[in-house]
SEZA-309202 format. One record per residue (C-alpha): residue in three letters; residue number from 1; x, y, z; chain. Coordinates in steps of 0.25 Angstrom, whole numbers, m for minus. Each point is the difference from the previous one (the first is absolute). Layout:
@res:Ala, n:NUM, px:X, py:Y, pz:Z, chain:A
...
This chain:
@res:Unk, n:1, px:m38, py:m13, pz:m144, chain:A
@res:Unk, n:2, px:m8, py:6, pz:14, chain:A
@res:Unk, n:3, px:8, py:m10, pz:8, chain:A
@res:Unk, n:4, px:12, py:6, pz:m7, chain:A
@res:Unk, n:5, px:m3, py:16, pz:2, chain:A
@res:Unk, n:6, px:m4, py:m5, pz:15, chain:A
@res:Unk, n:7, px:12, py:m7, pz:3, chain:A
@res:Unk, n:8, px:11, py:11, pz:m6, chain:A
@res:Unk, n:9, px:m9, py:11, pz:6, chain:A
@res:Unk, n:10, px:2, py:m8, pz:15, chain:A
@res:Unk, n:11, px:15, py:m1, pz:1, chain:A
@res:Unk, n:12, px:1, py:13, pz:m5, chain:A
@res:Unk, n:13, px:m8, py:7, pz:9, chain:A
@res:Unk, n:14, px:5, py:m10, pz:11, chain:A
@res:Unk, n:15, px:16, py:5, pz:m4, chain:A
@res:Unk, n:16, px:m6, py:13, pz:1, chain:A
@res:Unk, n:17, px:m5, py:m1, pz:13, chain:A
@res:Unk, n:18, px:11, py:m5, pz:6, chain:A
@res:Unk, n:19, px:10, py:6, pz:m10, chain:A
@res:Unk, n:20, px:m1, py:10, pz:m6, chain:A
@res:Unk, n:21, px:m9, py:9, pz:9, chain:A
@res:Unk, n:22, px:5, py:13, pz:m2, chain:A
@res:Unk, n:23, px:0, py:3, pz:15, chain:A
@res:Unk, n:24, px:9, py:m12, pz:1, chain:A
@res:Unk, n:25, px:10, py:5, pz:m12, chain:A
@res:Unk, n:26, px:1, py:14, pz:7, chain:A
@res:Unk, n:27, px:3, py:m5, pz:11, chain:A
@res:Unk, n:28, px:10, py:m12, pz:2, chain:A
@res:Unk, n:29, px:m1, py:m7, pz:13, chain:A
@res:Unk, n:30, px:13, py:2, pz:9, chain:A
@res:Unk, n:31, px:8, py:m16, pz:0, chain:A
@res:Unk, n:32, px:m2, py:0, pz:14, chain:A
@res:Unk, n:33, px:m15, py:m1, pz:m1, chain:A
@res:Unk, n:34, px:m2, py:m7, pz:m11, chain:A
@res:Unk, n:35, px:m2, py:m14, pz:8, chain:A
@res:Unk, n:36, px:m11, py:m5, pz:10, chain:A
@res:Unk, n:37, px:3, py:m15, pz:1, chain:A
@res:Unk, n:38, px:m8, py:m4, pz:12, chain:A
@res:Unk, n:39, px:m15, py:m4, pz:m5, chain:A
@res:Unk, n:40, px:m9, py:5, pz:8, chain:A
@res:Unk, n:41, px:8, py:7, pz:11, chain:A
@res:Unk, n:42, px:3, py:11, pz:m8, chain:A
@res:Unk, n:43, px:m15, py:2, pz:m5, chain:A
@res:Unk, n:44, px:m2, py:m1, pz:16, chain:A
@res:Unk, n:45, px:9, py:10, pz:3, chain:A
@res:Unk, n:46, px:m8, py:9, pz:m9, chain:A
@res:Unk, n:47, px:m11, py:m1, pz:6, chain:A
@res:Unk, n:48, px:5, py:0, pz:15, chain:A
@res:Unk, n:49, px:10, py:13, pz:m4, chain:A
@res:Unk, n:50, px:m6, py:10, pz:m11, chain:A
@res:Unk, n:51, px:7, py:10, pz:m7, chain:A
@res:Unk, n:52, px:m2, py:11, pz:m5, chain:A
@res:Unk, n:53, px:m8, py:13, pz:4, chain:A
@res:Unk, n:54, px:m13, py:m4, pz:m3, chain:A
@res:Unk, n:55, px:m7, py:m14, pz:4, chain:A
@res:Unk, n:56, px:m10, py:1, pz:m10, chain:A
@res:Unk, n:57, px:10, py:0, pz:m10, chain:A
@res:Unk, n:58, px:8, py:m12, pz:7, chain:A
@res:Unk, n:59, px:m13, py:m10, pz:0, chain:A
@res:Unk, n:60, px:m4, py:5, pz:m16, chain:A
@res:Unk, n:61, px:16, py:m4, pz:m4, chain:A
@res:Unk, n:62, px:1, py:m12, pz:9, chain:A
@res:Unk, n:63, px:m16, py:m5, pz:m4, chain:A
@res:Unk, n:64, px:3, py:2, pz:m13, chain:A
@res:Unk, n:65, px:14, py:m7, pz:m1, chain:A
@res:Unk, n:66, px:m7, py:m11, pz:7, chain:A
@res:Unk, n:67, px:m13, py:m2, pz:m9, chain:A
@res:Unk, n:68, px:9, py:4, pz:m11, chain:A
@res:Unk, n:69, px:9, py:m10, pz:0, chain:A
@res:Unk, n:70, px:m9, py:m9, pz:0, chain:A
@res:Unk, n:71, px:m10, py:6, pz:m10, chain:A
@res:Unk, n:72, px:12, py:0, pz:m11, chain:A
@res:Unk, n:73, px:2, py:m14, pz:0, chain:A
@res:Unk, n:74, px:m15, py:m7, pz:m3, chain:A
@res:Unk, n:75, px:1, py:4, pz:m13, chain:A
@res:Unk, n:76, px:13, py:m9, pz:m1, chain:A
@res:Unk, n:77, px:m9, py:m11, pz:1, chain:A
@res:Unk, n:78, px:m10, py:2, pz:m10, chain:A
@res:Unk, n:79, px:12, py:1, pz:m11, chain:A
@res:Unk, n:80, px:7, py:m11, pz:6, chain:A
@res:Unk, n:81, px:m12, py:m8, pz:m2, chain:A
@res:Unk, n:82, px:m7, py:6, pz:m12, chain:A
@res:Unk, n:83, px:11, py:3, pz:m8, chain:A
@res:Unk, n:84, px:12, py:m8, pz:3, chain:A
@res:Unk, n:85, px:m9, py:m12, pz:4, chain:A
@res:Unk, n:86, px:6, py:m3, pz:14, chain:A
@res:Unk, n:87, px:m12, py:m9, pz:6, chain:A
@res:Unk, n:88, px:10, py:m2, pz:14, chain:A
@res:Unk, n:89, px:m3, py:6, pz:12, chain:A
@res:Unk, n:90, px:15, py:m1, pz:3, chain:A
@res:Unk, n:91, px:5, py:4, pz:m12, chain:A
@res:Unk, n:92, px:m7, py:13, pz:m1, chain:A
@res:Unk, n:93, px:2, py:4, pz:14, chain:A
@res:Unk, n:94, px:17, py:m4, pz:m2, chain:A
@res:Unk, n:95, px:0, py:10, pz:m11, chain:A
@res:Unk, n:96, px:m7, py:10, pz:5, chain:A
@res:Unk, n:97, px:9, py:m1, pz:13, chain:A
@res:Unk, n:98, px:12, py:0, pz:m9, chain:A
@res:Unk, n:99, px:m2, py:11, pz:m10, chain:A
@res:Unk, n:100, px:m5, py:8, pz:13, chain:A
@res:Unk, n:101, px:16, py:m4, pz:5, chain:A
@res:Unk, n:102, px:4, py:5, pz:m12, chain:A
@res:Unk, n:103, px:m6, py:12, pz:1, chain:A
@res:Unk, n:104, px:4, py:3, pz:14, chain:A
@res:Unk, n:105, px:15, py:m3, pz:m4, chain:A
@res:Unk, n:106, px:m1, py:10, pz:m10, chain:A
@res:Unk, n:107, px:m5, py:10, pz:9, chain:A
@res:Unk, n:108, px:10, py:m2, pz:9, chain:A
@res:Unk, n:109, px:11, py:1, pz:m9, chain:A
@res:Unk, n:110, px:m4, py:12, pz:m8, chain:A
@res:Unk, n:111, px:m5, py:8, pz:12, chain:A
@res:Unk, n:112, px:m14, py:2, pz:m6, chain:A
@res:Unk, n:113, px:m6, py:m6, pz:11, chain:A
@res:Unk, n:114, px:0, py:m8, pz:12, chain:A
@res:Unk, n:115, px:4, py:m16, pz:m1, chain:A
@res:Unk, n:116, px:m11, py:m5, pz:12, chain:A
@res:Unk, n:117, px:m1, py:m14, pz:3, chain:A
@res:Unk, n:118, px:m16, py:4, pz:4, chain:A
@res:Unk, n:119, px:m2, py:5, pz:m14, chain:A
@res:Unk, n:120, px:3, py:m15, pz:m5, chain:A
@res:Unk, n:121, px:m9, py:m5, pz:10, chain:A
@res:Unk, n:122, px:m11, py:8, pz:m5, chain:A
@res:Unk, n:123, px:3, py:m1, pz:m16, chain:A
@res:Unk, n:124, px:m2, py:m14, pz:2, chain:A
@res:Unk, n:125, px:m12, py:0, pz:10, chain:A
@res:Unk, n:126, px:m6, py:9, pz:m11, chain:A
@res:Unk, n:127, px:3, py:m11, pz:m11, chain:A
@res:Unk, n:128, px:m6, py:m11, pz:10, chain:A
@res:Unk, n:129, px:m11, py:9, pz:1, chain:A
@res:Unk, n:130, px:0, py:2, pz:m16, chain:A
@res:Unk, n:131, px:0, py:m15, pz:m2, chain:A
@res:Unk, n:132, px:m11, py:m3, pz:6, chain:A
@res:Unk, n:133, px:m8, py:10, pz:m4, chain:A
@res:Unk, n:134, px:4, py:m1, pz:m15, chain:A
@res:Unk, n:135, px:m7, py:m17, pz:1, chain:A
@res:Unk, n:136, px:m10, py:5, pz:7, chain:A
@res:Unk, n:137, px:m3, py:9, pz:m13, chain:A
@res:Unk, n:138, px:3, py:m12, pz:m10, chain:A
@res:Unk, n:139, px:m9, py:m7, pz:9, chain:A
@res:Unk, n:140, px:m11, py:8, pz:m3, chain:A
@res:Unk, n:141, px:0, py:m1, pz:m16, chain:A
């Protein structure tokens, strides 16, 4: 029953997050800046370019995108493995990849966030990350 409770209370806070944030519902994203497309080059851009008034504010938004991302997906793993019984590394890191598609697609199309080929990168580094951190755990026992 746990394993239940924890995995509807994941992907509902993860179609929050990405969502249903209110910040995101009160403000739509215009069409024309609703892609980035080029991994990596566009987080370099970010980087290289800040906007904004205030740098601090830049680096906490850009840090925490960045560790974000990749945060949000190692709990993928653990359900993927404890719950749905996926034992493949490849199979939990082509699901995580194509949910976190899936979720980019949606943002694009309903302008509640940005569809960014870095954000798919990072989803599935996470699950990577998620994977081998959930059979280390099973290990353990």
């Amino acid at each position: 029953m746990r394993k239940v409770i924890f995995t509807a209370g994941y992907f509902i806070g993860l179609l929050f997050l990405v969502l249903l944030n209110p910040e995101r519902i009160r403000e739509p994203i215009p069409l024309n800046s609703r892609l980035r497309i080029h991994p990596i080059v566009d987080s370099l851009k970010d980087i290289m370019y800040p906007r904004g008034s205030s740098w601090w504010l830049h680096w906490f938004h850009f840090l925490t995108n960045l560790f974000g991302n990749i945060v949000l997906f190692i709990p993928f793993s653990f359900i993927a493995i404890m719950v749905f019984k996926l034992s493949r590394f490849i199979w939990v890191v082509l699901l995580a990849c194509a949910l976190s598609v899936a979720i980019e697609v949606i943002q694009y199309y309903t302008g509640l966030g940005v569809a960014d080929a870095d954000d798919v990168i990072l989803n599935t580094a996470g699950a990577a990350i998620g994977f081998y951190l959930c059979k280390r755990y099973l290990n353990r026992q």
